[in-house]
BAFI-3210 file (N, C-alpha, C; in Angstrom, 3 decimals, decimal comma, padded with zeros to 6 digits):
// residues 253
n [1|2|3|4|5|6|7|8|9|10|11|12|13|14|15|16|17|18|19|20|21|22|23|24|25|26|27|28|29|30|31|32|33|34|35|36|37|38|39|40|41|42|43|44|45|46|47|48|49|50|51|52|53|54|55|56|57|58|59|60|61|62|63|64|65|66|67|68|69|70|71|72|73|74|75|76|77|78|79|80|81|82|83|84|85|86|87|88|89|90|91|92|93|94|95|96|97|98|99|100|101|102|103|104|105|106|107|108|109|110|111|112|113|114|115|116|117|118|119|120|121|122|123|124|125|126|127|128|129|130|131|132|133|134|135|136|137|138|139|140|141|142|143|144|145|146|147|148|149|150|151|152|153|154|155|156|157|158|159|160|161|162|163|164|165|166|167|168|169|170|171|172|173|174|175|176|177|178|179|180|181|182|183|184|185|186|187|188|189|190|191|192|193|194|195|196|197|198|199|200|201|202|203|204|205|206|207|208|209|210|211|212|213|214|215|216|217|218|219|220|221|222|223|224|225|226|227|228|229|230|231|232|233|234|235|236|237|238|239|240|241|242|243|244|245|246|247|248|249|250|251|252|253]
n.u [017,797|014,297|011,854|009,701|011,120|012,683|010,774|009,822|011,744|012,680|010,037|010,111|012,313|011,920|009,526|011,011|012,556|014,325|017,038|018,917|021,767|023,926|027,202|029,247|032,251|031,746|030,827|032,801|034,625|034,257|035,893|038,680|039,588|041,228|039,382|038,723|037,737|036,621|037,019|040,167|040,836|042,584|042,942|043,187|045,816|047,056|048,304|045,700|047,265|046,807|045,320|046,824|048,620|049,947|050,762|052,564|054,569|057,384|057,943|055,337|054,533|055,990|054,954|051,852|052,810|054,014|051,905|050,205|051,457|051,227|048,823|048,932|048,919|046,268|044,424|044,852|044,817|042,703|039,222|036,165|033,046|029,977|028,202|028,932|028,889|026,150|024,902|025,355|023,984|021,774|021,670|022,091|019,473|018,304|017,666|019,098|019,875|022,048|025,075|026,797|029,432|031,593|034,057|037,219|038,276|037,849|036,439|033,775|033,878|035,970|033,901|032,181|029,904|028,518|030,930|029,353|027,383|028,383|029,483|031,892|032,479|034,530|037,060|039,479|041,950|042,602|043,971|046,537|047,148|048,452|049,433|049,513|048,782|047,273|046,940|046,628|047,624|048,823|048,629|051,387|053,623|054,582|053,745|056,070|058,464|058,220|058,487|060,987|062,431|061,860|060,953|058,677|056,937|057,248|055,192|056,072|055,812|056,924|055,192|053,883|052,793|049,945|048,194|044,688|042,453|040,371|042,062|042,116|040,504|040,857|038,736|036,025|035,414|033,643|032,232|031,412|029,833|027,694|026,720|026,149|023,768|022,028|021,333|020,024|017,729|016,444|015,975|014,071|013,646|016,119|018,841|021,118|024,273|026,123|027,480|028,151|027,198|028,260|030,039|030,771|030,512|029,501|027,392|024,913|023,624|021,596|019,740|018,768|017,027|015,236|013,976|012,355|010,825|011,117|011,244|013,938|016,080|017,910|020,646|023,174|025,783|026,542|025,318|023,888|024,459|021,706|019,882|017,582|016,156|013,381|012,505|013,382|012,713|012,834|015,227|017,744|019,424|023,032|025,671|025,600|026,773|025,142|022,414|021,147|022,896|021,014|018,604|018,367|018,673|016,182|014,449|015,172|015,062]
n.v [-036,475|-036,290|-035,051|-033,817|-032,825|-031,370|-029,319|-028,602|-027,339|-025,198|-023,861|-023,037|-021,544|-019,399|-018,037|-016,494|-013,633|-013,158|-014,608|-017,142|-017,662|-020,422|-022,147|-024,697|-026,689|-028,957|-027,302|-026,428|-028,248|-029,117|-027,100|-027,564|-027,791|-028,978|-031,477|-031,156|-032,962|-035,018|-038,805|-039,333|-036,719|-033,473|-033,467|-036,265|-036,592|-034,838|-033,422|-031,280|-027,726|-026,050|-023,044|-021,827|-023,123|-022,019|-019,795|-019,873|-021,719|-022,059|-024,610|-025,137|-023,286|-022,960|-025,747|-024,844|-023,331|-025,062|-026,912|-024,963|-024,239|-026,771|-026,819|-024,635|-023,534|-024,885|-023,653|-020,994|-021,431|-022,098|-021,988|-020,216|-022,450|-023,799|-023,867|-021,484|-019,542|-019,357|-018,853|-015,974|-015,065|-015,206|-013,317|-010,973|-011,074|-010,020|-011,962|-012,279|-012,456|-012,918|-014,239|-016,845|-018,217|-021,379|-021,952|-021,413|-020,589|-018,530|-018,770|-017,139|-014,466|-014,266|-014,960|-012,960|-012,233|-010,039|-008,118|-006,935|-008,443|-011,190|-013,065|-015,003|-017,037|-018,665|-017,539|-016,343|-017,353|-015,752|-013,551|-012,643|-011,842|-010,337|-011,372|-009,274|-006,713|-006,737|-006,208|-006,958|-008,406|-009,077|-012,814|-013,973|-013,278|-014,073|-016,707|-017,777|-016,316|-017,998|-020,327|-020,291|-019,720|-021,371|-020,521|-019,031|-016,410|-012,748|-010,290|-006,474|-005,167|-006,868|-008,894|-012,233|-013,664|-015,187|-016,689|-015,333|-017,310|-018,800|-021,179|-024,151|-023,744|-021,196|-017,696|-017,596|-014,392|-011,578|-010,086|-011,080|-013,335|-011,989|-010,552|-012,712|-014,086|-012,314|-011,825|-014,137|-013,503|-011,984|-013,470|-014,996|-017,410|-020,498|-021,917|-024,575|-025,649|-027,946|-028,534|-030,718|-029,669|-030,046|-028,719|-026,285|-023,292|-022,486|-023,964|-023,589|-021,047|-021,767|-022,623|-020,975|-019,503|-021,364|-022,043|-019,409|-020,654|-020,414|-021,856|-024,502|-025,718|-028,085|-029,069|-031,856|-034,254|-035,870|-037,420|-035,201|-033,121|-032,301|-033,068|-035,009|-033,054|-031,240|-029,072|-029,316|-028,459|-029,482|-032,214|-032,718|-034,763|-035,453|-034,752|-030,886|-029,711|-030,688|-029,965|-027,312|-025,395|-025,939|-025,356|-022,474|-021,652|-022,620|-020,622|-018,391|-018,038]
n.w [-008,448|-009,119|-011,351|-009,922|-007,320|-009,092|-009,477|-007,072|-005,747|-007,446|-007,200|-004,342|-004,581|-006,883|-005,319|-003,949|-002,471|-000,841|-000,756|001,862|001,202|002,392|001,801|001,840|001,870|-000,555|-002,384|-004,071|-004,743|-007,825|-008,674|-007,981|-005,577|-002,295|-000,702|002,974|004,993|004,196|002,732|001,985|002,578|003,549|006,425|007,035|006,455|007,481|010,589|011,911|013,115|016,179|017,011|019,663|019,304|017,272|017,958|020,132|019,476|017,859|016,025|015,041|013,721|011,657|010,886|009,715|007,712|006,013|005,896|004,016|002,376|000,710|-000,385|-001,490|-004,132|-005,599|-004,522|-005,588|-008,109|-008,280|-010,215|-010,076|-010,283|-011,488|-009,802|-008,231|-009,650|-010,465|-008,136|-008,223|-010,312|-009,439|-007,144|-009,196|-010,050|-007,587|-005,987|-003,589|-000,082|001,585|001,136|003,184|003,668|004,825|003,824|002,684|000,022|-001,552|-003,706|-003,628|-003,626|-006,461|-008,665|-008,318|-006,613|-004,579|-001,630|000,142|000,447|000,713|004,006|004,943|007,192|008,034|007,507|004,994|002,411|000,472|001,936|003,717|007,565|010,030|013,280|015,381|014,532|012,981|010,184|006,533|003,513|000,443|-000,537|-001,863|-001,844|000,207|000,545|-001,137|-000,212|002,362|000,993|000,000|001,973|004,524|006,630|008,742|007,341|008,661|009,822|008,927|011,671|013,606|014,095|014,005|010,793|009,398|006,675|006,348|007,620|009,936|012,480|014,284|017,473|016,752|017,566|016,292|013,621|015,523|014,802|012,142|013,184|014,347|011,981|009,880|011,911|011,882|009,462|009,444|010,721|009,069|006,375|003,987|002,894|003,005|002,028|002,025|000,579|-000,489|002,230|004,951|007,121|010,148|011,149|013,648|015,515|012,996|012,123|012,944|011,945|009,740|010,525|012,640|011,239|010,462|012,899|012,697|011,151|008,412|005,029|004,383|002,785|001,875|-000,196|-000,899|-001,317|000,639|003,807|005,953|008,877|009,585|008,826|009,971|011,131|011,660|010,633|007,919|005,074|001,882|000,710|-001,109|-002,230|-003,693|-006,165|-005,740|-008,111|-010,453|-009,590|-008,524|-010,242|-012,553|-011,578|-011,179|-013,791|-014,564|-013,094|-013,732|-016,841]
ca.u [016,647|013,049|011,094|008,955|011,975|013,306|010,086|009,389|013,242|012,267|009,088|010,893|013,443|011,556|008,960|011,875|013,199|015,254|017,131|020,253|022,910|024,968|027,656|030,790|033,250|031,109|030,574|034,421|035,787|034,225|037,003|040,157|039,498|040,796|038,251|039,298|037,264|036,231|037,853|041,262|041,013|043,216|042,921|043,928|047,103|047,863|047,657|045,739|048,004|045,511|045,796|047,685|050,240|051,128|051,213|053,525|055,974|058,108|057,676|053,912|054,184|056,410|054,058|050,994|052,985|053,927|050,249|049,201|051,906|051,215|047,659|048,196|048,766|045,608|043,548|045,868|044,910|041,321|038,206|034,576|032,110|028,409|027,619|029,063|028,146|024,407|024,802|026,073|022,943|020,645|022,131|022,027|017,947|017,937|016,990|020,192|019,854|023,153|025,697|027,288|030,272|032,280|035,119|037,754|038,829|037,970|035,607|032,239|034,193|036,167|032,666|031,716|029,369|029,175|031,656|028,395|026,465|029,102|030,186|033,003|032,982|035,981|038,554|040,278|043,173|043,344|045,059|047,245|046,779|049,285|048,196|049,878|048,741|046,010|047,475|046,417|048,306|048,592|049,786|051,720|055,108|054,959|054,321|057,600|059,600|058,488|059,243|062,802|063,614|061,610|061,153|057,558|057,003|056,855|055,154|057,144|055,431|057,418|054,049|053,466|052,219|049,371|046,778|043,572|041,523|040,078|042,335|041,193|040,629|040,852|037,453|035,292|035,297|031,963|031,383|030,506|028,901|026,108|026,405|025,284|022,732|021,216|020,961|019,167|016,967|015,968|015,949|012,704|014,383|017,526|019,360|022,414|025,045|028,102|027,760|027,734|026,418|028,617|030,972|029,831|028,927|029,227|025,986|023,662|023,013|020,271|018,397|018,105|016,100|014,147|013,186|011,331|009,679|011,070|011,890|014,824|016,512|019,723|021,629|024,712|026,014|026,064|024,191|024,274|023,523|020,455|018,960|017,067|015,481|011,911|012,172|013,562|012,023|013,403|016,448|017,958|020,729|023,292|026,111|025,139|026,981|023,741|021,186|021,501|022,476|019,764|017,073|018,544|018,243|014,505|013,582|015,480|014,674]
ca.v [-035,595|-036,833|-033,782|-033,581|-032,554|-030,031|-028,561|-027,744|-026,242|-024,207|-023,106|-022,509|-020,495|-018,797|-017,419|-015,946|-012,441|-013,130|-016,000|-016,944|-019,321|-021,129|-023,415|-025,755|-027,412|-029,829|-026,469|-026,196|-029,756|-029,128|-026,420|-028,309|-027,204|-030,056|-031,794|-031,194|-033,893|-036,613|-040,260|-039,085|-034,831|-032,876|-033,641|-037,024|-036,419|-033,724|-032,823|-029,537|-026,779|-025,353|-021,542|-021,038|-023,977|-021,597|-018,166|-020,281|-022,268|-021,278|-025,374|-024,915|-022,181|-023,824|-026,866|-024,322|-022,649|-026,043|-027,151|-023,886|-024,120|-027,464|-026,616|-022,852|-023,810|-025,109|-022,487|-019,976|-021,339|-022,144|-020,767|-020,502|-023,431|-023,262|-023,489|-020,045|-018,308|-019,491|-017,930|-014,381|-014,719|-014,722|-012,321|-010,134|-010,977|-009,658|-012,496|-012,789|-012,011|-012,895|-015,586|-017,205|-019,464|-021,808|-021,748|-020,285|-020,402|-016,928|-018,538|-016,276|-013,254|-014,716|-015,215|-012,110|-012,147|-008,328|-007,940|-006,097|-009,792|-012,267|-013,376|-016,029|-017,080|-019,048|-016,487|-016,459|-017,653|-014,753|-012,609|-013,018|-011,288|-010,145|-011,710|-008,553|-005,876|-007,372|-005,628|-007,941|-007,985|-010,206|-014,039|-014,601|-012,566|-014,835|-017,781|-017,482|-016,417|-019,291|-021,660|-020,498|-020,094|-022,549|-019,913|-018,434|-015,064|-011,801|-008,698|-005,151|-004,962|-008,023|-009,911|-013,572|-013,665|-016,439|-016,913|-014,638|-018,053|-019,441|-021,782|-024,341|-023,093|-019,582|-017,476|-016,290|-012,706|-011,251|-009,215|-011,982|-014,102|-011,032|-010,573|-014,158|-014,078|-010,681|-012,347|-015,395|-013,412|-011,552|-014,415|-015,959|-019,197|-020,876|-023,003|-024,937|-026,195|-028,608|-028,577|-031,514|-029,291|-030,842|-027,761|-025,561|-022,799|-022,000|-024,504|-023,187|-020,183|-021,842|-022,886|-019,783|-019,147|-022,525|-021,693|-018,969|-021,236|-020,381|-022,791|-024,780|-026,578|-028,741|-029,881|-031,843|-035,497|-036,690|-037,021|-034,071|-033,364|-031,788|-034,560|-035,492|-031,707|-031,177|-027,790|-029,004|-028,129|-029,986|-032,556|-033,347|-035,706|-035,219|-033,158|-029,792|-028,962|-031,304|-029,649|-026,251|-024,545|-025,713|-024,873|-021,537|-020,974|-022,636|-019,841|-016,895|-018,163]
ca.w [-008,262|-009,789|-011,776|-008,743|-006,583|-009,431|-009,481|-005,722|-005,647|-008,395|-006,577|-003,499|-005,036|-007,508|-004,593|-002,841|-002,578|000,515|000,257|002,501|000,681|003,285|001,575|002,373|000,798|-001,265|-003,847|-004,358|-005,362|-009,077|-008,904|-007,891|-004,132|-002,164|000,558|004,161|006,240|003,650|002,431|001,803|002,771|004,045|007,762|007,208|005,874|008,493|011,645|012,222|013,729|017,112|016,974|020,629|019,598|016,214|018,484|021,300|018,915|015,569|014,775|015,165|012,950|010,397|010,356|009,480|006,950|005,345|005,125|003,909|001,063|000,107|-000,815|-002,040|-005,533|-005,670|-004,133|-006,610|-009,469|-008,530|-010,730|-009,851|-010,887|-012,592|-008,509|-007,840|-011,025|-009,864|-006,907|-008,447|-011,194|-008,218|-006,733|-009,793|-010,020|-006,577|-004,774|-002,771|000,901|002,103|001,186|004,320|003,467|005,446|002,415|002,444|-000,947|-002,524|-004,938|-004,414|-004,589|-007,764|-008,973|-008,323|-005,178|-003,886|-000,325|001,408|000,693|001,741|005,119|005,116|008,512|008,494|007,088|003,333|001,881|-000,336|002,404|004,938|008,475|010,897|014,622|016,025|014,259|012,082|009,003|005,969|002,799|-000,564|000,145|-003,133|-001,516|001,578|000,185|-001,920|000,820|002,910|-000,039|-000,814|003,242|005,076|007,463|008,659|007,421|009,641|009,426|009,245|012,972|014,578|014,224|013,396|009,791|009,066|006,349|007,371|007,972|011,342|012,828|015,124|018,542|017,019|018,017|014,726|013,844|016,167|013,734|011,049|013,828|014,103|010,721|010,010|012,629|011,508|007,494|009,500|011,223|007,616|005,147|003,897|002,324|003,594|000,885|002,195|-000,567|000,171|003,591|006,509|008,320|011,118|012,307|014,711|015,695|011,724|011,335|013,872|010,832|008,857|011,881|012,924|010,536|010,489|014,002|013,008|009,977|007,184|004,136|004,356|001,237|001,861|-001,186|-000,841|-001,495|001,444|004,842|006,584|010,611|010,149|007,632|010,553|011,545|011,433|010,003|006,422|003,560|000,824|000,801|-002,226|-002,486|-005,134|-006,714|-005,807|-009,539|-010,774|-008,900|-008,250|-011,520|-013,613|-011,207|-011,332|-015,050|-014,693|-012,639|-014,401|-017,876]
c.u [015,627|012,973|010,496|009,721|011,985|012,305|009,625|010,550|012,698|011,124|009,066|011,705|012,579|010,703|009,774|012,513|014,292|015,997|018,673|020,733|023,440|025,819|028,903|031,267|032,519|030,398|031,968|035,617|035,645|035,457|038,345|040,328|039,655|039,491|039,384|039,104|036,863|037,228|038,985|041,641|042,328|043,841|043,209|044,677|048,218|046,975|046,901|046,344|046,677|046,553|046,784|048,895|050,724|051,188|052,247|054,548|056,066|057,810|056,026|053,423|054,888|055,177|052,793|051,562|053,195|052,791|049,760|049,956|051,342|049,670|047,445|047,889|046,819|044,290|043,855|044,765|042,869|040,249|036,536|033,644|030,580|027,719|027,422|028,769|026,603|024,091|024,465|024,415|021,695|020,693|021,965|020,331|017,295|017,031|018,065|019,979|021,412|023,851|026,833|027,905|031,447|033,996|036,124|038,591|038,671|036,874|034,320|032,530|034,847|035,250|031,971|030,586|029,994|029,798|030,324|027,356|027,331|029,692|031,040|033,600|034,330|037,402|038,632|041,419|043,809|043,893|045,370|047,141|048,048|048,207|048,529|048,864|047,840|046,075|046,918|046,813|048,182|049,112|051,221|053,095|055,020|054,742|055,811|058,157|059,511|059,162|060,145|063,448|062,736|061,161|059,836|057,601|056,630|056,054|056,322|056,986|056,260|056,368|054,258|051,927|051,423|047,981|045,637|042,361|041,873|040,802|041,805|041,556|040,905|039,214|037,229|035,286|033,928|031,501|030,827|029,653|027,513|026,247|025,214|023,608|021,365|020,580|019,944|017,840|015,516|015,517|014,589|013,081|016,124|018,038|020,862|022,987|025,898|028,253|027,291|027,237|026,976|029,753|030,204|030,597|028,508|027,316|024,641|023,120|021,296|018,992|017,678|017,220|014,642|013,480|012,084|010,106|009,739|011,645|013,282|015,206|017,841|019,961|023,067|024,751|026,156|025,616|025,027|023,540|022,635|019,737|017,841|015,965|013,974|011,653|013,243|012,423|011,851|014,912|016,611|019,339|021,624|024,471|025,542|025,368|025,545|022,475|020,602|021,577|021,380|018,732|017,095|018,302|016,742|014,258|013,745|015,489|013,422]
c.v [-035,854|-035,005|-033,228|-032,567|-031,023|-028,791|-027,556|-027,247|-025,250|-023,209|-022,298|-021,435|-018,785|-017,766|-016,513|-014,797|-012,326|-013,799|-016,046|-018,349|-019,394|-022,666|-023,808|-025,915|-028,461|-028,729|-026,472|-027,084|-029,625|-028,365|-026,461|-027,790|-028,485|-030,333|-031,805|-032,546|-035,078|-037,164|-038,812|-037,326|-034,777|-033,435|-035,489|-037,666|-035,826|-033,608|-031,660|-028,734|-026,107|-024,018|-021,179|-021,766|-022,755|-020,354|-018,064|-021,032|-022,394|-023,633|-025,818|-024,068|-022,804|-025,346|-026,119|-024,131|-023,792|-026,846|-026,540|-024,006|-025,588|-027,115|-025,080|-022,661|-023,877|-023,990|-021,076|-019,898|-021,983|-021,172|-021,457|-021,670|-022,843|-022,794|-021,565|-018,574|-018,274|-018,516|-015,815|-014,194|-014,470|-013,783|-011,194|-009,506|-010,718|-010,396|-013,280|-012,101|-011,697|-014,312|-015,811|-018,668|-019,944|-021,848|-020,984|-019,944|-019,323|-017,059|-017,656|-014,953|-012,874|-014,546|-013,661|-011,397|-010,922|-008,726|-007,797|-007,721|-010,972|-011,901|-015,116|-015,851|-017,719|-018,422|-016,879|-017,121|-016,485|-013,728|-013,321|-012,181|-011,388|-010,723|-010,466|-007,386|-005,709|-006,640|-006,887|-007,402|-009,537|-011,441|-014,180|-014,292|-013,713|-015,879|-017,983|-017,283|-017,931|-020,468|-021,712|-020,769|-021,098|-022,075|-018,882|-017,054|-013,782|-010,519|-007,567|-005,069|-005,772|-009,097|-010,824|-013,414|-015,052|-016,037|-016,465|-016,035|-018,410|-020,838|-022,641|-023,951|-021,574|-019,303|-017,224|-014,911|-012,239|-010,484|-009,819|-012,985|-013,179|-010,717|-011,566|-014,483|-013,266|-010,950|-013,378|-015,257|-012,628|-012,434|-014,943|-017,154|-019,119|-022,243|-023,442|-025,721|-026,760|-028,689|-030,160|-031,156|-029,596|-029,895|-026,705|-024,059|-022,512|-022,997|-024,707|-021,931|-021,108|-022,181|-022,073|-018,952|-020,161|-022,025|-020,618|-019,077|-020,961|-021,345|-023,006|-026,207|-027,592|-029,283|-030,410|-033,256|-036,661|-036,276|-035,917|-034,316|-032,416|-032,387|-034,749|-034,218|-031,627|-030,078|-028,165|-029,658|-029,252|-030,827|-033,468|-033,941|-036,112|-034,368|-032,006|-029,211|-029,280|-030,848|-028,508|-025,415|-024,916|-025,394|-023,518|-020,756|-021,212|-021,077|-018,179|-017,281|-017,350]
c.w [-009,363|-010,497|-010,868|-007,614|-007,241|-009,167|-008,032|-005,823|-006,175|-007,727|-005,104|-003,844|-005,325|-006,659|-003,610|-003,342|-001,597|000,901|000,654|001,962|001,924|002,387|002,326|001,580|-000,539|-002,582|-004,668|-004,806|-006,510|-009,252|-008,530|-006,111|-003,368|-000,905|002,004|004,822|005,747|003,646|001,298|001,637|003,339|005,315|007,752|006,422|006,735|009,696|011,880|013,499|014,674|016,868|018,112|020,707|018,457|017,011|019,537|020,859|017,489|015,540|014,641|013,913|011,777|009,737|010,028|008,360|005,517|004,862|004,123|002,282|-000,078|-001,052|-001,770|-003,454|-006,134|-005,286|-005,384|-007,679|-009,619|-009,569|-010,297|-010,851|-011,164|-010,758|-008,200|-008,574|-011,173|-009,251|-007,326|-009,840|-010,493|-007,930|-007,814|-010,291|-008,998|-005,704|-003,175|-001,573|001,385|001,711|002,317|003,736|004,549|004,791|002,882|001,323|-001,872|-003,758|-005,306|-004,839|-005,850|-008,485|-009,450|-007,688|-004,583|-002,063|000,385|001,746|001,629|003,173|004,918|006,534|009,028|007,961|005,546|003,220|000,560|000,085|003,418|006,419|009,766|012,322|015,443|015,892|012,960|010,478|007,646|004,759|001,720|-000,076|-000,537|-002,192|-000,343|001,786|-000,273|-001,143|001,748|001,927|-000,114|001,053|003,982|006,545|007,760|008,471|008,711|009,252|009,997|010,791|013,838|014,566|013,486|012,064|009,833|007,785|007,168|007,148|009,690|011,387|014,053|015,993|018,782|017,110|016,465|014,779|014,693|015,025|012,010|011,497|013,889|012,854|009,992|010,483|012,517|010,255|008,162|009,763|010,073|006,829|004,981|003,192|002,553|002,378|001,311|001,168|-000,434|000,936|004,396|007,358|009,669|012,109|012,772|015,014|014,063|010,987|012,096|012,944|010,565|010,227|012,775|012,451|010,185|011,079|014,036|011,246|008,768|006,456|004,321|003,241|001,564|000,422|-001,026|-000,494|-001,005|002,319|005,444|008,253|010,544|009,122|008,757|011,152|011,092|010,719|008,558|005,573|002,771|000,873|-000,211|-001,891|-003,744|-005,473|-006,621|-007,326|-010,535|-010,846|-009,350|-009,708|-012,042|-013,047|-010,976|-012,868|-015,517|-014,240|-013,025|-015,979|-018,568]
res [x|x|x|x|x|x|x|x|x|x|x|x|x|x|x|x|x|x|x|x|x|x|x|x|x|x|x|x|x|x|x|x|x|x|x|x|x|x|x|x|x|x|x|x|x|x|x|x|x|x|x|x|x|x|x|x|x|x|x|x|x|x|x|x|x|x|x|x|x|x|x|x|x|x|x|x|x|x|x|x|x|x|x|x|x|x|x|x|x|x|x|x|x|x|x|x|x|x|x|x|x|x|x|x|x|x|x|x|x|x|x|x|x|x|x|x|x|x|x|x|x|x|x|x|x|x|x|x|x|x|x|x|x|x|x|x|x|x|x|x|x|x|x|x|x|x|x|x|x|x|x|x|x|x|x|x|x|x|x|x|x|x|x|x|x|x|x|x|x|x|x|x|x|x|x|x|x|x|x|x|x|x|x|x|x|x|x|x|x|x|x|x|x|x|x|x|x|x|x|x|x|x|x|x|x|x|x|x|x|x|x|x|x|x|x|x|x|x|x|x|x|x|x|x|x|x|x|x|x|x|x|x|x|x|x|x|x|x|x|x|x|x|x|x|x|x|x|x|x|x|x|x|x]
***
């Protein structure tokens, strides 16, 4: 990023009382978060478990629970980066509209990002969620049991215990899809962070707000699918850790 660049961010930002973060995974690797979909993620290592194979067979559900452990450590022992402590300094200079994350690693509310601002459309990893009886409760106890028996946890209900994230082929909550939609239709600057932009419906957000002309910022390291959109703003290319904080302490300095 030239001076030229930092400076329109900055002037973007800085003019904004309204603005809607949207990030991805590409905020969350500074913090030991691994990558799902890049050169050597998650997803090709493993298969992903579809939501109606883990609600129709226990080794569906064992192979979820075995993913979920391999990685939990890591999510555990995660801590927020200069990204997410950006975020929460905005937010405290009241120019945070709404932060809309694809994540589900716990870092904005780690951070300290108020509940009433975020939507995390693809679920958490910091609770777990009955599919019966939608009860949601700490993970830590049900990791540990899976580890010592090998054996997917249950709720007290009879229900199939899973990590409260969106599995594929599970629906999104509606009530963070109009959430989302409702922040898009508010926002006067749209700033995406870490994102490809490439899953869906979670990256029809910012465009909803393009569409009706407001500033749009992308940051994030590599190409994204809306690089090519007529309604962006600004596209910086780059470590978001790079970017991002310091044009945050330009503009609250």
């Amino acid at each position: 990023m030239n001076e030229c660049e930092h400076e329109q961010l900055c002037t973007l930002m800085g003019g904004s009382g309204k603005i809607l973060i949207f990030t991805g995974a590409g905020i969350s690797t500074n913090s030991g978060i691994p990558d799902f979909r890049g050169p050597g993620g998650v997803w090709t290592r493993r298969n992903p478990v579809f939501y109606q194979d883990f609600m129709r067979s226990g080794k569906a559900r064992v192979e979820h629970w075995e993913y979920k452990l391999e990685v939990w450590d890591d999510f555990k022992n995660a801590v927020p980066n200069a990204v997410h402590q950006g975020i929460v300094k905005l937010e405290k200079a009241g120019k945070i509209h709404k932060v809309i994350t694809q994540n589900i690693d716990g870092l904005h509310q780690k951070a300290g990002t108020s509940c009433g601002l975020l939507v995390e459309l693809h679920g958490t990893n910091a609770e777990v969620e009955c599919q019966k009886c939608l009860l949601r409760t700490e993970p830590e106890v049900h990791f540990e049991y899976f580890r010592s028996t090998g054996k997917p946890p249950l709720c007290r209900c009879g229900g199939f215990l899973k990590p409260a994230t969106i599995s594929f082929g599970q629906n999104l909550h509606p009530e963070d899809i109009q959430g989302a939609g409702n922040a898009a239709g508010q926002a006067d600057l749209v700033i995406a962070l870490g994102s490809s932009l490439s899953v869906y419906p979670a990256a029809t957000i910012p465009l909803l707000a393009t569409r009706r002309g407001v500033p749009y910022i992308i940051i994030n390291r590599g190409e994204t699918e809306h690089d090519g959109d007529s309604t962006v703003t600004l596209r910086l290319k780059g470590d978001v850790s790079d970017i991002f904080p310091p044009a945050v302490e330009s503009i609250l300095s």
